[in-house]
N, CA, C and O atoms as a Tripos MOL2 file, in Angstrom:
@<TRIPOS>MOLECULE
protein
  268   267    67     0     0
PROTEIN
NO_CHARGES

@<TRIPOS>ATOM
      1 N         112.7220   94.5020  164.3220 N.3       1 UNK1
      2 CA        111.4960   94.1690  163.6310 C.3       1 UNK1
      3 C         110.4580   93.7690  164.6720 C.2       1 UNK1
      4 O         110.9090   93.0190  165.5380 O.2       1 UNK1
      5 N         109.1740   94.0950  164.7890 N.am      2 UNK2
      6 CA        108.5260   93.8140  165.3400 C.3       2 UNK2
      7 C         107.6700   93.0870  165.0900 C.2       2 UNK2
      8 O         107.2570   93.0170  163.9320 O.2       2 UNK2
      9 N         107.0730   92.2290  166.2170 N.am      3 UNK3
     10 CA        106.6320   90.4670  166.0420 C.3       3 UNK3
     11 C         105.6290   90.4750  165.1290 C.2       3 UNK3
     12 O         105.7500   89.6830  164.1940 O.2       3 UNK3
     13 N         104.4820   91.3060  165.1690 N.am      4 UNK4
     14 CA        103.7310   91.6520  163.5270 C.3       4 UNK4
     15 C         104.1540   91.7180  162.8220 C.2       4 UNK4
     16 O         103.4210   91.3290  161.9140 O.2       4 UNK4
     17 N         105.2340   92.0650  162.4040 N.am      5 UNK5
     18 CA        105.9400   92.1590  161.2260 C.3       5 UNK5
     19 C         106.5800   91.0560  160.6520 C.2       5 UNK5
     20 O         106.4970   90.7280  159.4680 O.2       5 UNK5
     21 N         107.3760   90.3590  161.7390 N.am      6 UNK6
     22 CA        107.6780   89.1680  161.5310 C.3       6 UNK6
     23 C         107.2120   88.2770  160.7840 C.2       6 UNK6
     24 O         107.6610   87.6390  159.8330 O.2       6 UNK6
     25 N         105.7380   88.3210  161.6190 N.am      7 UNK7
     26 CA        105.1150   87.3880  161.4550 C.3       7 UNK7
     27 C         104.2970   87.3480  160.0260 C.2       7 UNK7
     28 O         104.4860   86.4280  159.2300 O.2       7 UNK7
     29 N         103.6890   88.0510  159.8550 N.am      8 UNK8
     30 CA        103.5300   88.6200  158.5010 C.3       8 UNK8
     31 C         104.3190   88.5710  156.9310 C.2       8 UNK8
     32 O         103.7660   88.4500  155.8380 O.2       8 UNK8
     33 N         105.9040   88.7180  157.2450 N.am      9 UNK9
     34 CA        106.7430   88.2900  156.6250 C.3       9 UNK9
     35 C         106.8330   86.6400  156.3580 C.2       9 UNK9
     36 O         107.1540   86.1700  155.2660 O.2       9 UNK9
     37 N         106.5330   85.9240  157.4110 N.am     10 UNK10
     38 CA        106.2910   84.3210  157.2800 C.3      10 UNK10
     39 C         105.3450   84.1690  157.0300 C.2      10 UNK10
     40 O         105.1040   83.1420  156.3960 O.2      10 UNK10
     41 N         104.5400   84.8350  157.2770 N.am     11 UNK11
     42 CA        102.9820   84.2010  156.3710 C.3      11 UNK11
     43 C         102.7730   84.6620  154.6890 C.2      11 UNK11
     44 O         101.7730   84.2820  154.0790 O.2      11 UNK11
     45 N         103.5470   85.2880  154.2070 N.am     12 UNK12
     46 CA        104.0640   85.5950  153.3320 C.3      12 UNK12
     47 C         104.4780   84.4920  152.4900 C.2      12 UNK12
     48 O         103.9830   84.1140  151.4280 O.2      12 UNK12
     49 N         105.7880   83.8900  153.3490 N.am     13 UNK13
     50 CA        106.7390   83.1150  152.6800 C.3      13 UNK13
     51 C         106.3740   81.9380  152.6260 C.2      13 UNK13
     52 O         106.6480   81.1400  151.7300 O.2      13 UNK13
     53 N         105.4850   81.6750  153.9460 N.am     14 UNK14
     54 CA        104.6420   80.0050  153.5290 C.3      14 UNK14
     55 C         103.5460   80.2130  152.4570 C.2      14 UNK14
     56 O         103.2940   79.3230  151.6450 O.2      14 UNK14
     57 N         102.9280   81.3420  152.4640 N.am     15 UNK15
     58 CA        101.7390   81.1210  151.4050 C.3      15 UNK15
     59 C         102.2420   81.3450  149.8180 C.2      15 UNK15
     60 O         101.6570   80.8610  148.8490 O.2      15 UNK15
     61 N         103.1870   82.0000  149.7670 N.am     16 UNK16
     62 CA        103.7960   82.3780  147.8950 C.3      16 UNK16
     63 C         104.7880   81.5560  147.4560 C.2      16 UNK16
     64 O         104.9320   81.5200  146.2340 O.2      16 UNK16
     65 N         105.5900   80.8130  148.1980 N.am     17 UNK17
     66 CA        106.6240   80.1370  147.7960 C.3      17 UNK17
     67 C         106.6100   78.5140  147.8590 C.2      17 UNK17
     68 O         106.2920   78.0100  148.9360 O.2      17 UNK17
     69 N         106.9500   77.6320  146.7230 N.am     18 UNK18
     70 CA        106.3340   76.3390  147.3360 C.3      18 UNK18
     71 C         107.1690   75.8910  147.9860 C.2      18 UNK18
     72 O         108.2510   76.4760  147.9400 O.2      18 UNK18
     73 N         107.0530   74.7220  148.8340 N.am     19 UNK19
     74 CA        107.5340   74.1310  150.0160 C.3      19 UNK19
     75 C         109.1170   73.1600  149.6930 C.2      19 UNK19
     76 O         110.2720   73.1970  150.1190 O.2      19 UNK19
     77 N         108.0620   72.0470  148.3440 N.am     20 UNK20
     78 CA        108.8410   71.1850  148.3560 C.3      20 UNK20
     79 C         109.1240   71.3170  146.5760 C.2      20 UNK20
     80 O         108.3060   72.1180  146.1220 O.2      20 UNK20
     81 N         109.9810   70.7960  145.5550 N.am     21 UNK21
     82 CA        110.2310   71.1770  143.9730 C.3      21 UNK21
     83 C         109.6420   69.4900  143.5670 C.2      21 UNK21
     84 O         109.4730   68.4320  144.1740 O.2      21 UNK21
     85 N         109.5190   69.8640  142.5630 N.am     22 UNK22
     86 CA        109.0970   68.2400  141.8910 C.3      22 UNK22
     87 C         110.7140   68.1870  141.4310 C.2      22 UNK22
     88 O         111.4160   69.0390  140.8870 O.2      22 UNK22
     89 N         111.1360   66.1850  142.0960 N.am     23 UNK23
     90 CA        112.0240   66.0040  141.8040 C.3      23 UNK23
     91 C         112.4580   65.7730  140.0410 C.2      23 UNK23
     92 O         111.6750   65.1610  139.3140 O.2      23 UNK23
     93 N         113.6440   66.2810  139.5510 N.am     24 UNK24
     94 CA        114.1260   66.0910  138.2140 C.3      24 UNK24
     95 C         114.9620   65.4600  138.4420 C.2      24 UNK24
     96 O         115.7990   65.8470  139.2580 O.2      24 UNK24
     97 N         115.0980   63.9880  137.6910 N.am     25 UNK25
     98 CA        116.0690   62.8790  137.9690 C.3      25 UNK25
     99 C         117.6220   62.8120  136.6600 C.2      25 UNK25
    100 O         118.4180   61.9390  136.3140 O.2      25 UNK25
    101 N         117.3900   64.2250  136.3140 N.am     26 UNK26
    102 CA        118.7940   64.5640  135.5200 C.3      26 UNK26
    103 C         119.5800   65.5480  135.6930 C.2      26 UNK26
    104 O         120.5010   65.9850  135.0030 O.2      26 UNK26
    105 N         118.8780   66.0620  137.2770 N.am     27 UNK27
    106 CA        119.8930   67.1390  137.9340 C.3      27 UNK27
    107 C         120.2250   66.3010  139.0850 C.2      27 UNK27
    108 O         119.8360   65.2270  139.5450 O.2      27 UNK27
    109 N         121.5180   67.6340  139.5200 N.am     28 UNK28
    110 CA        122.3810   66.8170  140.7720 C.3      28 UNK28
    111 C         121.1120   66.8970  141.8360 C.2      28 UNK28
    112 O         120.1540   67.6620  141.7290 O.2      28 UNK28
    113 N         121.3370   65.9070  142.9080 N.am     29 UNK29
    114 CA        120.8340   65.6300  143.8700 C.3      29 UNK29
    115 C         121.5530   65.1990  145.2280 C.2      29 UNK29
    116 O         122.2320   64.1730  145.1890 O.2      29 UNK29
    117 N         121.4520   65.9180  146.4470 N.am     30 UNK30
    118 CA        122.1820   65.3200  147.6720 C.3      30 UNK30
    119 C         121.3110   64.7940  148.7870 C.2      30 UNK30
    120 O         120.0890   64.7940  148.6420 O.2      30 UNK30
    121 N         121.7290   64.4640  149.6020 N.am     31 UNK31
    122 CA        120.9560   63.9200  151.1960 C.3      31 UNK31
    123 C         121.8890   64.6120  152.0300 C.2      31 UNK31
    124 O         123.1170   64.5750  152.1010 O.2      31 UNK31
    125 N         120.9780   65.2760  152.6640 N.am     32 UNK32
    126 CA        121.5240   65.8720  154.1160 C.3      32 UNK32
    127 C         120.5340   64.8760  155.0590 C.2      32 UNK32
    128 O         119.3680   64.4950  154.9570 O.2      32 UNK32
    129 N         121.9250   64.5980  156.2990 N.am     33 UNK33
    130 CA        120.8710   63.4990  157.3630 C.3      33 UNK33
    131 C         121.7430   64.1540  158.9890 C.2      33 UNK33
    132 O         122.8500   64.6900  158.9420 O.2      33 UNK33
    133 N         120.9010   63.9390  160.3880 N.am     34 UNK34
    134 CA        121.0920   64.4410  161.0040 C.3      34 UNK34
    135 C         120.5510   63.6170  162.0150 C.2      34 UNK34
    136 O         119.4330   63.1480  161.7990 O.2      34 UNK34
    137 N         121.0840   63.3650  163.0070 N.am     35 UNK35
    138 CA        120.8860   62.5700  163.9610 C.3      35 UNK35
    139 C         121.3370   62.9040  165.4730 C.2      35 UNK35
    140 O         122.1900   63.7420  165.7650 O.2      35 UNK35
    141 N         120.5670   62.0470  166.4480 N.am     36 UNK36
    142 CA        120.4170   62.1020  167.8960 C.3      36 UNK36
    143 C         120.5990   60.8860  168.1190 C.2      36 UNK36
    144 O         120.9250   59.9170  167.4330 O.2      36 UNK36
    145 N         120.2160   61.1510  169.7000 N.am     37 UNK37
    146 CA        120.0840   59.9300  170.4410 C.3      37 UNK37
    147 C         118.7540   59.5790  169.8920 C.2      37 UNK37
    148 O         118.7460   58.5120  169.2770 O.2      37 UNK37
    149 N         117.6130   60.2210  169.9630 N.am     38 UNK38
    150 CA        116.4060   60.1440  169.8740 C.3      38 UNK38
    151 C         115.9350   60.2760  168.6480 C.2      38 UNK38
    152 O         114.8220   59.7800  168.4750 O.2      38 UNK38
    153 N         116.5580   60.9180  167.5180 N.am     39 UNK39
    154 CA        115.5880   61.1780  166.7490 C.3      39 UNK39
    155 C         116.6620   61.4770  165.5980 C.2      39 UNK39
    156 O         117.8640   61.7100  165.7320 O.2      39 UNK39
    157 N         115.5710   61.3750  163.9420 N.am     40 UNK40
    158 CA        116.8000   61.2600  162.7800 C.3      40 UNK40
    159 C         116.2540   62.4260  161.9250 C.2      40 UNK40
    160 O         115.1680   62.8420  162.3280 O.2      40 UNK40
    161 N         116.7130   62.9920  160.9330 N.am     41 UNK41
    162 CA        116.3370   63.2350  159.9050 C.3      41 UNK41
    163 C         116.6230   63.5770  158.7920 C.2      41 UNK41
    164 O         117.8440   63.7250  158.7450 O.2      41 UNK41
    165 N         116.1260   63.8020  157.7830 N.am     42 UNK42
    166 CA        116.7160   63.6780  156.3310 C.3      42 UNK42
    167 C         116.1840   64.4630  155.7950 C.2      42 UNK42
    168 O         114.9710   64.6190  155.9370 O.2      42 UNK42
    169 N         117.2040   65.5000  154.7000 N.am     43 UNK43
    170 CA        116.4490   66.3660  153.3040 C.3      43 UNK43
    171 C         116.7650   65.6350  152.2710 C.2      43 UNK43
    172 O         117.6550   64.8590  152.6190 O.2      43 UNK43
    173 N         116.3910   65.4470  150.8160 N.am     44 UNK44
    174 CA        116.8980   65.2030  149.9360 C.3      44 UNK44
    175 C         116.0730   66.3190  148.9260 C.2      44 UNK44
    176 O         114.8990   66.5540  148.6400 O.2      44 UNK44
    177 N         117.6920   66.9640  148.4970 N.am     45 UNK45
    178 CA        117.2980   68.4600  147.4670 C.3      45 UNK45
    179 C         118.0270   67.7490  146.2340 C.2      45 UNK45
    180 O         118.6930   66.7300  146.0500 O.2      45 UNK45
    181 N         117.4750   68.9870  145.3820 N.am     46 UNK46
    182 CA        117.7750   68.9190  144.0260 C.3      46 UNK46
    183 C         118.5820   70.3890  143.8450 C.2      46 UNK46
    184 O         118.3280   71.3570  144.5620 O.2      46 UNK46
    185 N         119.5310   70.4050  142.8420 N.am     47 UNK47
    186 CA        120.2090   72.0640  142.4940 C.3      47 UNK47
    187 C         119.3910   72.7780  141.4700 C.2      47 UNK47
    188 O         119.7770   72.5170  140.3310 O.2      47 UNK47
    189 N         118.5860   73.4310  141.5150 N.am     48 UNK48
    190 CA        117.8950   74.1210  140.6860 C.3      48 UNK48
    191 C         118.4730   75.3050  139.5460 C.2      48 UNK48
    192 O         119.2700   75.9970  140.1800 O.2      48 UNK48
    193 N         118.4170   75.6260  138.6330 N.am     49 UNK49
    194 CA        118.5950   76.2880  138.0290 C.3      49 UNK49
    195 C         119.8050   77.4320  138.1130 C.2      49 UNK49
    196 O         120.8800   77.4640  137.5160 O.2      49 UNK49
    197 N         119.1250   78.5290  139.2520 N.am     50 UNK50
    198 CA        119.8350   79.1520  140.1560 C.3      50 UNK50
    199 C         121.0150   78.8140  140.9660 C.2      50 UNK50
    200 O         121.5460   79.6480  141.7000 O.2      50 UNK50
    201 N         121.2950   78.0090  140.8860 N.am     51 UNK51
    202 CA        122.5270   77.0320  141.4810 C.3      51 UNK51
    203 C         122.2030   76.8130  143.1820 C.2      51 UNK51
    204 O         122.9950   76.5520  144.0880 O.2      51 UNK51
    205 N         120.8290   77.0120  143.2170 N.am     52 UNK52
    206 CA        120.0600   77.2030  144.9780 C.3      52 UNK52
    207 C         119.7760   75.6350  144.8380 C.2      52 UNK52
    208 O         119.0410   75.2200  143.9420 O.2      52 UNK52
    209 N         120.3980   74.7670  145.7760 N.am     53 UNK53
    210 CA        119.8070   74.0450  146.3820 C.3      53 UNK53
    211 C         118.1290   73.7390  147.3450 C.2      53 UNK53
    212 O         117.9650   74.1050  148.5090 O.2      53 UNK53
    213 N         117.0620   73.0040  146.5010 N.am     54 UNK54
    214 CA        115.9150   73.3840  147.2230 C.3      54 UNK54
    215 C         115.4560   71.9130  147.7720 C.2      54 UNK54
    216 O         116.1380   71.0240  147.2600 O.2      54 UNK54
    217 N         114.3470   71.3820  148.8000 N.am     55 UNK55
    218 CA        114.4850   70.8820  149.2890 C.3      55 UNK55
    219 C         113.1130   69.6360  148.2460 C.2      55 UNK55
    220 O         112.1460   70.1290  147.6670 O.2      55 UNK55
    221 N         113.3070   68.5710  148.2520 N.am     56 UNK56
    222 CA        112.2420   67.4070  146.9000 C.3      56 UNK56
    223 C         111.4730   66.8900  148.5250 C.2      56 UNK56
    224 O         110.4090   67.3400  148.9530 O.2      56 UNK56
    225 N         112.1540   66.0820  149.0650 N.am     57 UNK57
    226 CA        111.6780   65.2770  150.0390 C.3      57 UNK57
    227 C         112.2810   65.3760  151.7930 C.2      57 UNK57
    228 O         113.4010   65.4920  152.2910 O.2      57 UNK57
    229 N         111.4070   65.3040  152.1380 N.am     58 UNK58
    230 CA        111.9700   65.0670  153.9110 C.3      58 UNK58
    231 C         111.4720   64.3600  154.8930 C.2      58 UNK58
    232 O         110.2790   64.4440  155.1860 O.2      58 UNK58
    233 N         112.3850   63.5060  155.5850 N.am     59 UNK59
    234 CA        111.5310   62.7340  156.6600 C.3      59 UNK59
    235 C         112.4420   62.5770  157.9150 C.2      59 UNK59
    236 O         113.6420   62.3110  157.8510 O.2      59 UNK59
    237 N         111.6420   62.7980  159.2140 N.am     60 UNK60
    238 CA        111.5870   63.0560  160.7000 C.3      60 UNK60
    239 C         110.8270   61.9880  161.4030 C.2      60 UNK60
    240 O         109.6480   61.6330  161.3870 O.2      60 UNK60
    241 N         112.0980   61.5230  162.1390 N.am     61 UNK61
    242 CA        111.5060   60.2540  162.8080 C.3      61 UNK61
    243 C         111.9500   60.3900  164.4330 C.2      61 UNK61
    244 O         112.9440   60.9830  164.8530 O.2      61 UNK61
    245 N         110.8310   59.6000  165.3060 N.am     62 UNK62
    246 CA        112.2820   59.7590  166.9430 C.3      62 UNK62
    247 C         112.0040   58.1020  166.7240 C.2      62 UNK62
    248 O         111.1210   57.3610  166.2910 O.2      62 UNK62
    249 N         113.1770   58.0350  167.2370 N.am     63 UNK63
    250 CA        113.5300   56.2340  167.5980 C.3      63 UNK63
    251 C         113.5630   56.3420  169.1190 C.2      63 UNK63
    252 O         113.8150   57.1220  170.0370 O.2      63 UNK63
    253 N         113.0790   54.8530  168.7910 N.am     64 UNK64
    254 CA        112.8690   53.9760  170.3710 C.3      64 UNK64
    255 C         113.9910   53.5180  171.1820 C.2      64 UNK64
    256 O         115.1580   53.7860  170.8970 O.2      64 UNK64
    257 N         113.6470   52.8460  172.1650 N.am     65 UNK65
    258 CA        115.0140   52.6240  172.6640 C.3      65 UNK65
    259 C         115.7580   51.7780  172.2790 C.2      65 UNK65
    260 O         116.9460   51.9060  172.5740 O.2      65 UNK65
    261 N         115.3710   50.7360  171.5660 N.am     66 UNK66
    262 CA        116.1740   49.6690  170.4610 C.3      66 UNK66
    263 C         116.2840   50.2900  169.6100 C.2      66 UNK66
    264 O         117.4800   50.5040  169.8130 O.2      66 UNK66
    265 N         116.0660   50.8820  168.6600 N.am     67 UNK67
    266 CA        116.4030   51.7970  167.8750 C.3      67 UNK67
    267 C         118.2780   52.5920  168.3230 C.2      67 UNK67
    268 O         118.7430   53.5010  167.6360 O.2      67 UNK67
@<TRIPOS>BOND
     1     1     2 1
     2     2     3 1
     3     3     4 2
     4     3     5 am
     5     5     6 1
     6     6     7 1
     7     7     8 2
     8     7     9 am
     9     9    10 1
    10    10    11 1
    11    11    12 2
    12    11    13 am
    13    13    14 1
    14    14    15 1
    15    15    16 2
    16    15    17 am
    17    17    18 1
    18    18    19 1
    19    19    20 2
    20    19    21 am
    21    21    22 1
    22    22    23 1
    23    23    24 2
    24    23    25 am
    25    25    26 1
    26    26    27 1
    27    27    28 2
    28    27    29 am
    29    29    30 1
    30    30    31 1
    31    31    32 2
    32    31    33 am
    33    33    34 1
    34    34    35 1
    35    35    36 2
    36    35    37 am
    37    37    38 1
    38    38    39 1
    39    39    40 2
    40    39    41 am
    41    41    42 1
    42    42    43 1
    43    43    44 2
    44    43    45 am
    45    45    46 1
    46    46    47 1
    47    47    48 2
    48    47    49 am
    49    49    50 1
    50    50    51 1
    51    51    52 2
    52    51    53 am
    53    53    54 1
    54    54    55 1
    55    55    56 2
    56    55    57 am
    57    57    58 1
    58    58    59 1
    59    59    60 2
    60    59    61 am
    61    61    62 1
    62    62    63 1
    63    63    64 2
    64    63    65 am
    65    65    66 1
    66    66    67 1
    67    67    68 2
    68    67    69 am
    69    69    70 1
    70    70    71 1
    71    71    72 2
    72    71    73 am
    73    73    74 1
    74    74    75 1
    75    75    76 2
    76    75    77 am
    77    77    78 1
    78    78    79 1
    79    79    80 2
    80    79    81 am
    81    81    82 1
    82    82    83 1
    83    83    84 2
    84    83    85 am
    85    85    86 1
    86    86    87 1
    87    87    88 2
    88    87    89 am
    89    89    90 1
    90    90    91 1
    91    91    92 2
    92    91    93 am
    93    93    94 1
    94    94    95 1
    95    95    96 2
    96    95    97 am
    97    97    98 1
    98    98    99 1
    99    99   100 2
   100    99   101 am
   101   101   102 1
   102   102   103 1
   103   103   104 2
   104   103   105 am
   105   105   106 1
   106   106   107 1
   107   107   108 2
   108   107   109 am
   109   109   110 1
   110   110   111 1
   111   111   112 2
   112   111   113 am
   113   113   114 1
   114   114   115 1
   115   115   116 2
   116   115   117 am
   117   117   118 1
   118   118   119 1
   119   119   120 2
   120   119   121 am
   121   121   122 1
   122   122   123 1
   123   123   124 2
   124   123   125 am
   125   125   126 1
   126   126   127 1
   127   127   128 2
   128   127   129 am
   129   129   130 1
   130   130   131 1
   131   131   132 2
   132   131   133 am
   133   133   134 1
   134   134   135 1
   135   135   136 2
   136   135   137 am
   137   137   138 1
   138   138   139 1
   139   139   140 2
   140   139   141 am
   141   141   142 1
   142   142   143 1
   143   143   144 2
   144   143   145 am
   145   145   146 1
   146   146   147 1
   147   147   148 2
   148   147   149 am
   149   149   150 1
   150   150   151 1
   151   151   152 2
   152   151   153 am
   153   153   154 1
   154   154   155 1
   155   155   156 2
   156   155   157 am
   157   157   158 1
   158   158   159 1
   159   159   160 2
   160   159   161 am
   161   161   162 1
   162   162   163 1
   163   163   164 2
   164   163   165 am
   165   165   166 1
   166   166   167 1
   167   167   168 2
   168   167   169 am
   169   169   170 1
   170   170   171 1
   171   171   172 2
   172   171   173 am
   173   173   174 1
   174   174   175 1
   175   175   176 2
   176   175   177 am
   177   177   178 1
   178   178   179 1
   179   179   180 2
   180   179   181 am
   181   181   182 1
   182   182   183 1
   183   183   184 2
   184   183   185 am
   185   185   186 1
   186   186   187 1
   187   187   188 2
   188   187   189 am
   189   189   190 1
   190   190   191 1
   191   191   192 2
   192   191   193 am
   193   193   194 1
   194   194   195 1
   195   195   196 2
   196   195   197 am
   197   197   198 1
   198   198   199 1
   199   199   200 2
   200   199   201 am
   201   201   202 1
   202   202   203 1
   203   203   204 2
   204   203   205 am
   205   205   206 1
   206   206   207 1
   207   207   208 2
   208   207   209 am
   209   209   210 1
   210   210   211 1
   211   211   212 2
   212   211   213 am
   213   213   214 1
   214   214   215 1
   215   215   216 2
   216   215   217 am
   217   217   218 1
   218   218   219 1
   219   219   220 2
   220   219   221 am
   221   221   222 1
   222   222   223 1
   223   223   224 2
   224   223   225 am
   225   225   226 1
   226   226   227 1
   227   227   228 2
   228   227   229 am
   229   229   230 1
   230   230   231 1
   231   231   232 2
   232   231   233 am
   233   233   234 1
   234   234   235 1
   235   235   236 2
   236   235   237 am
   237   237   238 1
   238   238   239 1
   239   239   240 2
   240   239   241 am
   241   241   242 1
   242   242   243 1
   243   243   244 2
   244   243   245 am
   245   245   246 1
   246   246   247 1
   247   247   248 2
   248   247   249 am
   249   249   250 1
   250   250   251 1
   251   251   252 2
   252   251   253 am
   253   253   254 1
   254   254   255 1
   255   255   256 2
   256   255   257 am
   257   257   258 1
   258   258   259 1
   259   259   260 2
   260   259   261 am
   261   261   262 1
   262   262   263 1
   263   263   264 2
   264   263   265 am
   265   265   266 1
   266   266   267 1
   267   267   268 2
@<TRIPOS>SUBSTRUCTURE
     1 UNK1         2 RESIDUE 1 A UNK
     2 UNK2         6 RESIDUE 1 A UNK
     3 UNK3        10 RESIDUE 1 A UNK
     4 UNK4        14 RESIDUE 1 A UNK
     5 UNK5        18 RESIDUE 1 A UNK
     6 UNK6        22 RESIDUE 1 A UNK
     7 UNK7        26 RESIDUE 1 A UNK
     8 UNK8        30 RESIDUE 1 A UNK
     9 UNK9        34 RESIDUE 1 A UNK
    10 UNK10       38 RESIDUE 1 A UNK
    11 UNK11       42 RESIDUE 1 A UNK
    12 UNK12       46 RESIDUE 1 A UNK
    13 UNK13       50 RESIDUE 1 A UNK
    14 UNK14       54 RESIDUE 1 A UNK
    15 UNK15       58 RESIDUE 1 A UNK
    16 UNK16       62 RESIDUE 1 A UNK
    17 UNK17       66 RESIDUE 1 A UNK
    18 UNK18       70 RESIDUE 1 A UNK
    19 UNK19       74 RESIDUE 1 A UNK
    20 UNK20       78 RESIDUE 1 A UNK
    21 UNK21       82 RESIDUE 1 A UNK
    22 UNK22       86 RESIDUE 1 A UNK
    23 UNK23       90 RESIDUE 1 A UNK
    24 UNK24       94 RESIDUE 1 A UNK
    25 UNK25       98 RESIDUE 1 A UNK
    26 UNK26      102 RESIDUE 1 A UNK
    27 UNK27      106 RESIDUE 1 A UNK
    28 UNK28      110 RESIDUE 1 A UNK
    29 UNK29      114 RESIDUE 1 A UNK
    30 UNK30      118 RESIDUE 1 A UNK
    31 UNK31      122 RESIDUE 1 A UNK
    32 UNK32      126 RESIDUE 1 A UNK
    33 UNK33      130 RESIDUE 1 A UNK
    34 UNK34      134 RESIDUE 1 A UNK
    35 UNK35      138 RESIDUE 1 A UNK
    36 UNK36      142 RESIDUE 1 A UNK
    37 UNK37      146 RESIDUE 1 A UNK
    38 UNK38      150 RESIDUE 1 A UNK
    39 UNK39      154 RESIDUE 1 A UNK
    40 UNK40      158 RESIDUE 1 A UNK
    41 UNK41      162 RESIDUE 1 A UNK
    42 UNK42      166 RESIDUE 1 A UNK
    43 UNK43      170 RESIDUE 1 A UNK
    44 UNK44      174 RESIDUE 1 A UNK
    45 UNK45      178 RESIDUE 1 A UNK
    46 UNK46      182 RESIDUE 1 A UNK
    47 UNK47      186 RESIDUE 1 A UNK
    48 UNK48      190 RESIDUE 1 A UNK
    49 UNK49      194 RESIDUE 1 A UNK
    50 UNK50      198 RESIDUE 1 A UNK
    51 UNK51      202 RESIDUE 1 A UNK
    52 UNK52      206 RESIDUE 1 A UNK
    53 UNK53      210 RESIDUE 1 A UNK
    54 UNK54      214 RESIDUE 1 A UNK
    55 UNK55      218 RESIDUE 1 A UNK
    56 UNK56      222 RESIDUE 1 A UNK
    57 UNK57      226 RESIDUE 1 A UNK
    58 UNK58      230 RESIDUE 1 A UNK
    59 UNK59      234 RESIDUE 1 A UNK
    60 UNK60      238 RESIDUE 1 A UNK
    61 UNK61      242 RESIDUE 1 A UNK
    62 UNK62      246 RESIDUE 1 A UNK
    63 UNK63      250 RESIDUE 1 A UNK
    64 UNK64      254 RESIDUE 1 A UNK
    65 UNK65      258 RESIDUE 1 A UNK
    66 UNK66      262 RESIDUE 1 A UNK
    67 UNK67      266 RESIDUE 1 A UNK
C-alpha cells in the first residue's frame, strides 16, 4: 500500500468513525491499564452490541521520579 493511500485510509477512519461511545452503565465494562517506569495508562471500554469492545474513556500520564 502506498503512503497516500495509507494515509487517506486514516483520514477516513478519524473523520467517520467516533473516537470515544457514550458510556451505558448497564452494560459490561473493563479497564485495561499499562505501565512503565515513566509513564501509565488506562482504557475503560464498554461491550457494545456487536460483542466489539469500544473504548468510553482514557487517560495518559508520565510520572515523576517519586512517583
Amino acid at each position: 500500500m502506498r503512503q497516500e493511500e495509507s494515509f487517506e485510509m486514516l483520514k477516513k477512519q478519524f473523520t467517520t468513525e467516533s473516537v470515544l461511545k457514550v458510556p451505558d452503565l448497564d452494560k459490561k465494562m473493563r479497564m485495561e491499564v499499562d505501565t512503565s517506569d515513566f509513564t501509565t495508562g488506562e482504557i475503560l471500554s464498554t461491550e457494545c452490541e456487536d460483542g466489539v469492545w469500544r473504548p468510553v474513556a482514557y487517560l495518559s500520564k508520565s510520572l515523576n521520579k517519586t512517583e
